[in-house]
C-alpha positions as CSV (number, residue, x, y, z in Angstrom):
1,X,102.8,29.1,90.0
2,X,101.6,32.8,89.2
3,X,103.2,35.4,87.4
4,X,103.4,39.2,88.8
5,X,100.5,39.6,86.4
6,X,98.6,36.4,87.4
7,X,99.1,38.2,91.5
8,X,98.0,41.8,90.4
9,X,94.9,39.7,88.9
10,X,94.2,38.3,92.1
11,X,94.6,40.8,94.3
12,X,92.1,43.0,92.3
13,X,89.4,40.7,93.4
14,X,90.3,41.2,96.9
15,X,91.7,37.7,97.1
16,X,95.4,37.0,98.2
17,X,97.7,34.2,96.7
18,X,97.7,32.4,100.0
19,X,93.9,31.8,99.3
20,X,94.1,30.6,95.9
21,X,97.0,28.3,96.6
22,X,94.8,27.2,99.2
23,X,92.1,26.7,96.6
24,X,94.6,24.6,94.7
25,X,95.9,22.5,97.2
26,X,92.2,21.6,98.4
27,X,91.4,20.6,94.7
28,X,94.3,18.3,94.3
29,X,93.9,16.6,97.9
30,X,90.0,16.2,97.0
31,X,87.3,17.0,98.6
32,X,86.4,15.7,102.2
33,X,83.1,13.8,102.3
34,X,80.6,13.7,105.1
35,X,80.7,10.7,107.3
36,X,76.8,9.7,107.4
37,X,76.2,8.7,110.7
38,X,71.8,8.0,109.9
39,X,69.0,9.6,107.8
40,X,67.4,11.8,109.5
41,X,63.9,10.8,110.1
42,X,60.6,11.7,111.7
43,X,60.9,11.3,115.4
44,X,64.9,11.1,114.7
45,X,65.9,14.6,113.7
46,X,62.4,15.7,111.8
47,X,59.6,16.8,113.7
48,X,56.1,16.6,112.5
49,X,53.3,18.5,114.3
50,X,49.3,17.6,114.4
51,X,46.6,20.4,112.9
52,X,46.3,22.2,116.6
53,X,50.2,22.0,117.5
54,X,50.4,23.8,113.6
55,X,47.9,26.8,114.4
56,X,49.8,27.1,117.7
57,X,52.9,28.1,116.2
58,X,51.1,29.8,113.5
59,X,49.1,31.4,116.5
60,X,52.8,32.4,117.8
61,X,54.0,33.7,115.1
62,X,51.6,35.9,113.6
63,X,51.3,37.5,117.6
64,X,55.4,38.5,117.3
65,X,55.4,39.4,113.7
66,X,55.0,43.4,114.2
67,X,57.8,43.2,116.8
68,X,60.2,41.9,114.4
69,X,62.2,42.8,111.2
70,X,61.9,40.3,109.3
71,X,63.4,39.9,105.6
72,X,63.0,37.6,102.7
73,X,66.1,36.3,101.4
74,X,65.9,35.5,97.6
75,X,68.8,33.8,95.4
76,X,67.4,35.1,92.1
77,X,71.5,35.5,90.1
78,X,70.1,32.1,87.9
79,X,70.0,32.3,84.6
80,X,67.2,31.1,82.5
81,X,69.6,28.9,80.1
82,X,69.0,25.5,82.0
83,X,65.6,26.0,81.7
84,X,65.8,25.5,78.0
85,X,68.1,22.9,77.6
86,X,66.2,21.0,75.4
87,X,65.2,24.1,73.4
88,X,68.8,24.8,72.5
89,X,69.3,21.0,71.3
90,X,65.5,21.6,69.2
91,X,67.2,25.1,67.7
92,X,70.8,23.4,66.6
93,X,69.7,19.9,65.7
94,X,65.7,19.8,64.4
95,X,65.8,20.1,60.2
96,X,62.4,20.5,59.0
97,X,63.1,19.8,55.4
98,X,64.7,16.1,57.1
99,X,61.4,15.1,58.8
100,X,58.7,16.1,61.6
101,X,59.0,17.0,65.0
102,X,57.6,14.0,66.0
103,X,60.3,12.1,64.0
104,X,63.2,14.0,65.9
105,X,61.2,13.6,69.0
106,X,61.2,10.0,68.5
107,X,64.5,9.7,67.3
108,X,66.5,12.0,70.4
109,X,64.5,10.5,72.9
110,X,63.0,13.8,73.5
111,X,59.8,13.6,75.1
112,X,59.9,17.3,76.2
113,X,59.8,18.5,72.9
114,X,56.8,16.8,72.2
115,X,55.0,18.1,75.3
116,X,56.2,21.8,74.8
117,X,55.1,21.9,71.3
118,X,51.5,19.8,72.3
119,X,50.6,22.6,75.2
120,X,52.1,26.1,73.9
121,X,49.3,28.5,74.2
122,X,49.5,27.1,77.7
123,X,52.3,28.8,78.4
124,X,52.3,32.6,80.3
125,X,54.9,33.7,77.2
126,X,53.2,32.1,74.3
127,X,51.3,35.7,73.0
128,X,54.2,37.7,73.8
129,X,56.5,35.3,71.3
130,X,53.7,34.9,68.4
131,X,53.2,38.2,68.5
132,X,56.9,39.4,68.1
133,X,57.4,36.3,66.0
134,X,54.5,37.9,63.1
135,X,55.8,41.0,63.7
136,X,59.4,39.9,62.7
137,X,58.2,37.9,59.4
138,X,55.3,38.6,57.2
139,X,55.6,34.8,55.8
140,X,55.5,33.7,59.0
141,X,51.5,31.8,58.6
142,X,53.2,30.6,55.1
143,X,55.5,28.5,56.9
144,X,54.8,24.7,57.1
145,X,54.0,23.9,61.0
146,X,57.6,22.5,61.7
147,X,58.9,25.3,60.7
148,X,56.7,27.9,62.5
149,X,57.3,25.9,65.7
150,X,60.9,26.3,64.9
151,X,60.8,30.1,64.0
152,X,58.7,30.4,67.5
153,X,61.9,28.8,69.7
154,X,64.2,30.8,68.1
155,X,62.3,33.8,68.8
156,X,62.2,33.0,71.9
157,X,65.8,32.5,72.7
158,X,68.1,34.3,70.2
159,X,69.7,37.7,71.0
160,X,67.8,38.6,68.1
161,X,64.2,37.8,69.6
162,X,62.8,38.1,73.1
163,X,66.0,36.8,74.0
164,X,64.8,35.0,77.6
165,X,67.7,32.4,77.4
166,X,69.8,35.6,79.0
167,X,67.1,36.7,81.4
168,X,67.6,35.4,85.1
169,X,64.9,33.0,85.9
170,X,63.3,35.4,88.0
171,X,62.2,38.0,85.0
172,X,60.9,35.5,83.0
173,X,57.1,35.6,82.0
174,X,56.3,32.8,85.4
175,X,52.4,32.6,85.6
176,X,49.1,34.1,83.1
177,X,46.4,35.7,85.1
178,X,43.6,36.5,82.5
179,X,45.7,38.7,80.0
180,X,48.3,39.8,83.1
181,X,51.3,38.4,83.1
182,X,53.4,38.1,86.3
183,X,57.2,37.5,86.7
184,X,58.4,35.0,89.5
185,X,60.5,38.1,91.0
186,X,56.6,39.8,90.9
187,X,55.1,36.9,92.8
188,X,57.9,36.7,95.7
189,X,56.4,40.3,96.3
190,X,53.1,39.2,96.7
191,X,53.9,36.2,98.4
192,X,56.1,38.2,100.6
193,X,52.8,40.1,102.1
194,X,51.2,36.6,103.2
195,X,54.3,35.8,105.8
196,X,56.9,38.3,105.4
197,X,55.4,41.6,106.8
198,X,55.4,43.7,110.0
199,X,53.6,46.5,110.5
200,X,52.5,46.9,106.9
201,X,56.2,46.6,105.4
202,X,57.8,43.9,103.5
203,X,61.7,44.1,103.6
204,X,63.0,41.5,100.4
205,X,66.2,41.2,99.5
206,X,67.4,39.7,96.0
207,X,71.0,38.1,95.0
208,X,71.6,39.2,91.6
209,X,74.3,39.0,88.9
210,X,75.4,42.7,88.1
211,X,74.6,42.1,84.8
212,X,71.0,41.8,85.6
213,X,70.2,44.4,88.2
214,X,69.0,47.1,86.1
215,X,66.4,44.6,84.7
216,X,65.7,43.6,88.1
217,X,65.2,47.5,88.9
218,X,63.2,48.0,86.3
219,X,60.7,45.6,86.7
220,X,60.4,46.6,90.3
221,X,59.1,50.5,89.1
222,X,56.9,48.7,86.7
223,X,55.0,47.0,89.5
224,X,55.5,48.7,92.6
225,X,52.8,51.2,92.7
226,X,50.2,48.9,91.7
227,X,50.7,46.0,93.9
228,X,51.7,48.3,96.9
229,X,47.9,49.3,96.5
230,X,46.5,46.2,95.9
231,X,48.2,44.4,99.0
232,X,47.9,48.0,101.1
233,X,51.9,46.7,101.7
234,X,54.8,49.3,101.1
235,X,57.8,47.4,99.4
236,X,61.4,47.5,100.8
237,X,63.2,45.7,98.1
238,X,67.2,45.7,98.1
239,X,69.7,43.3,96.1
240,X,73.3,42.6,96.0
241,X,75.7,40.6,93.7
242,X,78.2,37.7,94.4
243,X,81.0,39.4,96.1
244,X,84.2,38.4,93.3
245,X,86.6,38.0,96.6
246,X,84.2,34.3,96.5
247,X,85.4,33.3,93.2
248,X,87.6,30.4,93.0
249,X,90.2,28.8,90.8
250,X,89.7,25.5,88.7
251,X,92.1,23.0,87.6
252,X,92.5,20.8,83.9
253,X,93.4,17.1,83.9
254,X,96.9,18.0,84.7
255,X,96.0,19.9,87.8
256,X,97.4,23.4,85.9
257,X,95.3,26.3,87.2
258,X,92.7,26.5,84.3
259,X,93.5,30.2,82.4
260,X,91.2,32.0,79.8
261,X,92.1,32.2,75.9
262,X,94.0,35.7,76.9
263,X,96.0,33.5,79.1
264,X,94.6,35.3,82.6
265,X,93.4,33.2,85.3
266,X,90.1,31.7,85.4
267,X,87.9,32.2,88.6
268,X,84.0,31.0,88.8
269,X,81.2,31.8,90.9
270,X,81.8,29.3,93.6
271,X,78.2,28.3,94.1
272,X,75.2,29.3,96.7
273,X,77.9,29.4,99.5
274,X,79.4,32.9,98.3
275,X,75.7,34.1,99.3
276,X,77.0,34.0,103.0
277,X,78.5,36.9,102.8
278,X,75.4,38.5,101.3
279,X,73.6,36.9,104.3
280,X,75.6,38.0,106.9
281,X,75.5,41.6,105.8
282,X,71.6,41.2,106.5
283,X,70.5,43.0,110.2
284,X,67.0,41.3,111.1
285,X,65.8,39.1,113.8
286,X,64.0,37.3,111.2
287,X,65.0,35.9,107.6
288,X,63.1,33.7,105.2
289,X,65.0,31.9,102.2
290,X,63.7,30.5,99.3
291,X,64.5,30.0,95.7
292,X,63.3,32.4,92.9
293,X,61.8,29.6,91.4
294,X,59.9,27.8,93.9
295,X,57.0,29.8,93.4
296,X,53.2,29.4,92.8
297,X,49.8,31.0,91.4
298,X,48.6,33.8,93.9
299,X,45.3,31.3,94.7
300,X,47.3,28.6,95.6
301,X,49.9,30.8,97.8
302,X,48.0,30.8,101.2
303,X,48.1,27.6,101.8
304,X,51.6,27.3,101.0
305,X,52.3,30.5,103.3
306,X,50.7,28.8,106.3
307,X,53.9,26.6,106.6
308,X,56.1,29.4,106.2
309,X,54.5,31.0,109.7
310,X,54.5,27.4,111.3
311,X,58.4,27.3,110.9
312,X,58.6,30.8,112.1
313,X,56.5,30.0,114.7
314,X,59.2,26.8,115.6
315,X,61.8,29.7,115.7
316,X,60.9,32.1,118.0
317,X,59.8,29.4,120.3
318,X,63.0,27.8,120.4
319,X,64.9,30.9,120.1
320,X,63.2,32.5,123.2
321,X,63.8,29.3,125.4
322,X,67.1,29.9,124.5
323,X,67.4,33.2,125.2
324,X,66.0,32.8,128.7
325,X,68.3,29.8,129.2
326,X,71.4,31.9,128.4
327,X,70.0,35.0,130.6
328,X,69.8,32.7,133.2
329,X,73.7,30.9,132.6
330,X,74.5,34.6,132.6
331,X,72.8,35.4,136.4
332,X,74.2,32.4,137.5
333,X,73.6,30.3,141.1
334,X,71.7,27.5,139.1
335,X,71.4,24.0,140.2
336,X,71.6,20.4,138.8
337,X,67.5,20.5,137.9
338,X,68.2,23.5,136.0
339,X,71.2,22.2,134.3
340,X,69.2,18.9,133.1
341,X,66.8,21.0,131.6
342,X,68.6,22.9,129.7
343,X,70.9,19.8,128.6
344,X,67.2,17.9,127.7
345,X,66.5,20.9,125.7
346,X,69.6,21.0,123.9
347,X,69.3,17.2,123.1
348,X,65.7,17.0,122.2
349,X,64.9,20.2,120.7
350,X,67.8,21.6,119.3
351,X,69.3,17.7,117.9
352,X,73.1,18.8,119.9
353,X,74.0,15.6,121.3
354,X,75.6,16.1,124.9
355,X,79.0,15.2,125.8
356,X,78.9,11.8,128.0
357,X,80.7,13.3,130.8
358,X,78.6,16.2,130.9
359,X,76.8,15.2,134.3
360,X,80.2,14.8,136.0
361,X,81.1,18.4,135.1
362,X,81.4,21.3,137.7
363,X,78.7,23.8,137.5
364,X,81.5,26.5,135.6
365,X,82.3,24.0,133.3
366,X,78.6,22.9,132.7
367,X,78.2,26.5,132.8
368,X,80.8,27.2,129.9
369,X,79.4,23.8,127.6
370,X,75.3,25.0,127.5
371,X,76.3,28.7,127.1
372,X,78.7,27.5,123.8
373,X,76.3,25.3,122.6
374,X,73.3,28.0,122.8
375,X,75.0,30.7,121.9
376,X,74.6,30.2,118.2
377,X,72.6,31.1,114.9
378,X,69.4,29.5,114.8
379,X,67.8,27.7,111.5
380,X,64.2,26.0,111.3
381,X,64.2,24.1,107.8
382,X,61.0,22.5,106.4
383,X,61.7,19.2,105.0
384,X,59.9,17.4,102.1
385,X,58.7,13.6,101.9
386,X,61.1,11.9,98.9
387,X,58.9,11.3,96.3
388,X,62.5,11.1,93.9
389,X,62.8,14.7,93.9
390,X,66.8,14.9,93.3
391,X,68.5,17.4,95.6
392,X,70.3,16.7,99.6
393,X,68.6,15.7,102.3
394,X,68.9,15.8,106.3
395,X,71.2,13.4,108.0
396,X,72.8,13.0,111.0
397,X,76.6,14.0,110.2
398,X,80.0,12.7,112.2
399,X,82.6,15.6,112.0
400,X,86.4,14.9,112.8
401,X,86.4,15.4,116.3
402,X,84.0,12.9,116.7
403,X,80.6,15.2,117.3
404,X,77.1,14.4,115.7
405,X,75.4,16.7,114.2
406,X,72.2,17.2,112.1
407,X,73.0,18.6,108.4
408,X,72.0,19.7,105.6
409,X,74.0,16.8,103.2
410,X,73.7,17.2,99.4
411,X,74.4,13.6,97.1
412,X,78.3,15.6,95.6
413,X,79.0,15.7,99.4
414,X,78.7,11.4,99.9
415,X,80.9,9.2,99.1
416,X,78.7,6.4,97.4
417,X,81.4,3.8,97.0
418,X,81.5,3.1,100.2
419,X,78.2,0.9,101.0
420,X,77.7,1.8,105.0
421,X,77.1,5.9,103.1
422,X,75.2,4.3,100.5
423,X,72.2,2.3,102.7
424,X,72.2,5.5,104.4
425,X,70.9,7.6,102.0
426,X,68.4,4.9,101.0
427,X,66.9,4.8,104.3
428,X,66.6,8.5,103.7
429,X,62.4,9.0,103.9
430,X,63.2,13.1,103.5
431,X,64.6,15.9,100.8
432,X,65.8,19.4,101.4
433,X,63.4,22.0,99.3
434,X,65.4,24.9,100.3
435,X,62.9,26.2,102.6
436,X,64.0,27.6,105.8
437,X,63.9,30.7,108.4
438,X,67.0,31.6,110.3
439,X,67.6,33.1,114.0
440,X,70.7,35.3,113.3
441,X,71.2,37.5,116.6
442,X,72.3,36.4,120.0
443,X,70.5,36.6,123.2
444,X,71.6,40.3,123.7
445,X,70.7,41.6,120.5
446,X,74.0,41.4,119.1
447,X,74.3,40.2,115.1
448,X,76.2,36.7,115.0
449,X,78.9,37.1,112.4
450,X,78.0,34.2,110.1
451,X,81.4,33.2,108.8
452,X,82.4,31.8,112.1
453,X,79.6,29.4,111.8
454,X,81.0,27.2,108.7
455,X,82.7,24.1,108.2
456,X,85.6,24.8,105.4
457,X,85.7,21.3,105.3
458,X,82.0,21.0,103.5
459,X,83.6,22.3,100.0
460,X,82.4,20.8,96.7
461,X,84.7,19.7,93.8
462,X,82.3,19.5,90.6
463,X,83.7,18.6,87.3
464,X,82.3,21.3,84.7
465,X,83.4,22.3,80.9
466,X,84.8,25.3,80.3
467,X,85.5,26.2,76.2
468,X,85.2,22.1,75.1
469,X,87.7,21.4,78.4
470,X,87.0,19.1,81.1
471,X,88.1,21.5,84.5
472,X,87.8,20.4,88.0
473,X,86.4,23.5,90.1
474,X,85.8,24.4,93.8
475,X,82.5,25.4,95.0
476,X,82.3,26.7,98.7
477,X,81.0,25.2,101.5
478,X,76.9,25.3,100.1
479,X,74.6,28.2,101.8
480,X,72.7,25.4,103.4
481,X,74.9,22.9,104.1
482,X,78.5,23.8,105.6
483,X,78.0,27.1,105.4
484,X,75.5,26.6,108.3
485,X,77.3,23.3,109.9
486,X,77.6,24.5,113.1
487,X,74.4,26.6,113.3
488,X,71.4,24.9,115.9
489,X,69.1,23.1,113.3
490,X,65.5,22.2,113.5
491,X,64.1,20.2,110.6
492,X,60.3,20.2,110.4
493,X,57.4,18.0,108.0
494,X,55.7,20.5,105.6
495,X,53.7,18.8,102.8
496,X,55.2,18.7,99.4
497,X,53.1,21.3,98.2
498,X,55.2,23.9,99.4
499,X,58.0,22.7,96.9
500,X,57.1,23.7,93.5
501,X,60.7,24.7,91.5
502,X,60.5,25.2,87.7
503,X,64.0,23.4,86.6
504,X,62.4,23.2,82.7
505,X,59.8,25.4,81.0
506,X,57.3,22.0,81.0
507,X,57.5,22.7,84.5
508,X,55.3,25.8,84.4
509,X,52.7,23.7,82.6
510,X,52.0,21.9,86.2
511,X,48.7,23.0,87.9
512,X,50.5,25.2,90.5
513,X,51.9,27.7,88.2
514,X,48.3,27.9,86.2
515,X,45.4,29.8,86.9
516,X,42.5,27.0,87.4
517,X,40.2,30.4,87.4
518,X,39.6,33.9,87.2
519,X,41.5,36.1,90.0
């Protein structure tokens, strides 16, 4: 199948043949859904806590933060271009000399448009693109108004203008305090010193695309000193790229390995998943994730940040239970009370169902089970109320062997043909916001390597376009989902406030990414 060419291709991204034959064989078998077993549900995999049980862990939490290193984990590689969508289709299709916006708005369906145009000087860009837009053209307040809303996209998004279409989401003017404007990458900073600190340090780390780390850098020198003062916070900031040895192949119609005009082979980003290797190479007790994007206005961020410190507070609980539980397997001479309450615990708090026979086991081989089935990363992820937000959701998963889990599922992973999967996800009363801390040394200190903790199994076959050509391509096991299958979960309630993602450019119209009042 590949050439000597094709092989010294492949090996320069660190990747052998017998991994992308691999990659080939698992696209043309298909990809291996997850057997839904139940939604997870409050009560039944989701726990929701009362105001005092909240401060508690809050309580908890902020009492441990100086003894930990903690670290915020930000996928921030995104490009703005989805954001824009409907921009593009404005820019390629919209003739002003053939009839109004309102016209092509009504005639594309395109209610977008018609909002974007109706609330501009709403948005956090709009005097940094009128100004370079009067700048460019003299004539420009000669145009008719079609046409200046025209002139202002394109300014906007051309290589020519501002260019923000090749920006990553996270540089993109986000928020408008007054006449400051503030980046999303800017307000993970900030936000970072609400939750994320010990002893007057935040440690952030930021996934990047290579292309955009200089930008990134940039911006960083640009606001450092100046927020470092205001928050009295010194700034640790690192980033890393997708590590090419995660690319993968794709195939056409005809299952051929997909190849690039100058006939190499293709490989793609294979989705948040590759980010586990960025992970693992992480050394704190503590790490936040969340999305560049899911960001808010500085006056609405401690609210929001209060459900950041419960989960924490949910870890280290759980985690030091643990710990004292495998201390004790460790010392040994324990009897049947203590091996029911660490098999209660491992049921009820950490969702691991218990083998059937596990109360007929010797004490060794009880021993052997609880240390196993403790001895693993720990994740606490808060999980939103569906209010039709698309995106995965918790459920309670049946692997091959037989063994229920709780996981992370998202909707390319089920099989809705069959109807048993499909009532499942109906019954589904939560949604995964991509919100979560994570628990990633042992009870000794000791780093857990990460990539002994997934489920190859979990991969995603997406159909994309590549040059005008339908390609089927392989996306790992995702960061949340299979790459943490066999992690100890706990899924907890937070209020749908805390999930506030920008996925268009309307989006940052919506009252949390606007300043109601002077800060």
């Amino acid at each position: 199948m590949f050439s000597d060419k094709d092989i010294q291709q492949i090996e320069s991204k660190g990747i052998t043949t017998d991994q992308v034959n691999a990659q080939v064989s698992r696209l043309k078998d298909g990809m291996t859904f997850s057997n839904l077993v139940a939604a997870a549900t409050i009560g039944k995999g989701i726990e929701r806590y009362d105001k005092n049980e909240i401060q508690e862990f809050i309580d908890l939490y902020e009492a441990k933060q100086n003894e930990l290193s903690i670290v915020k984990f930000v996928p921030a590689s995104g490009a703005a271009t989805r954001m824009f969508k409907f921009l593009f289709q404005f820019i390629k299709d919209f003739k002003p000399s053939k009839g109004s916006i309102e016209k092509y708005a009504e005639r594309k369906n395109d209610a977008l448009i018609v909002t974007f145009i109706e609330e501009l000087e709403r948005f956090p860009f709009y005097n940094e693109v009128i100004s370079k837009v009067r700048n460019a053209d003299s004539d420009f307040d000669t145009f008719s108004e079609d046409e200046r809303y025209l002139q202002f996209v394109k300014t906007m998004l051309d290589a020519s203008g501002l260019n923000y279409s090749f920006l990553p989401k996270g540089l993109l003017p986000f928020h408008k305090y007054d006449a400051l404007i503030k980046t999303a990458f800017e307000e993970h900073l900030f936000e970072s010193t609400l939750y994320a600190t010990s002893n007057g340090k935040a440690n952030l780390h930021f996934t990047v695309s290579k292309n955009h780390q200089l930008y990134f850098t940039n911006e960083l020198s640009r606001i450092r000193e100046a927020l470092e003062k205001k928050t009295k916070t010194t700034f640790n900031v690192s980033f890393s790229y997708q590590n090419e040895a995660t690319e993968t192949v794709a195939l056409t119609a005809k299952d051929d390995v997909f190849r690039n005009d100058d006939g190499s082979v293709l490989f793609r980003p294979a989705g948040h998943g590759a980010l586990l290797e960025n992970l693992n190479e992480l050394n704190n007790d503590l790490i936040f994730i969340k999305n560049i994007d899911n960001i808010v206005v500085s006056d609405r961020n401690i609210s929001v940040s209060n459900f950041k410190k419960l989960l924490a507070g949910v870890l280290i609980e759980a985690q030091q239970k643990v710990f004292d539980y495998l201390h004790k397997l460790d010392a040994g001479n324990l009897g049947d009370t203590d091996f029911k309450v660490m098999a209660l615990f491992l049921r009820y708090r950490l969702n691991v169902p218990i083998a059937i026979d596990f109360a007929d086991y010797a004490d060794k081989e009880k021993t052997a089970y609880l240390k196993k089935e403790f001895n693993r990363p720990v994740r606490v992820c808060g999980m939103v109320k569906n209010q039709g937000e698309p995106g995965g959701g918790p459920f309670w998963v049946k692997d091959e062997d037989g063994k229920t889990s709780l996981q992370i599922v998202e909707f390319a992973q089920i099989n809705f043909s069959k109807k048993d999967q499909q009532s499942i996800v109906y019954k589904a009363t939560h949604f995964n916001p991509t919100d979560l801390v994570c628990g990633v040394k042992n009870y000794k200190g000791e780093k857990f390597d990460l990539t002994q903790f997934v489920d190859p199994e979990a991969a995603f076959i997406t159909t994309k376009t590549q040059n005008g050509v339908d390609i089927e391509a392989l996306e790992l096991p995702g960061l949340w989902n299979g790459s943490m299958a066999y992690w100890n979960s706990i899924f907890v309630e937070v209020p749908l406030e805390t999930f506030n993602p920008v996925k268009t450019v309307n989006d940052l119209l919506k009252p949390v990414h606007q300043v109601s009042h002077t800060n």
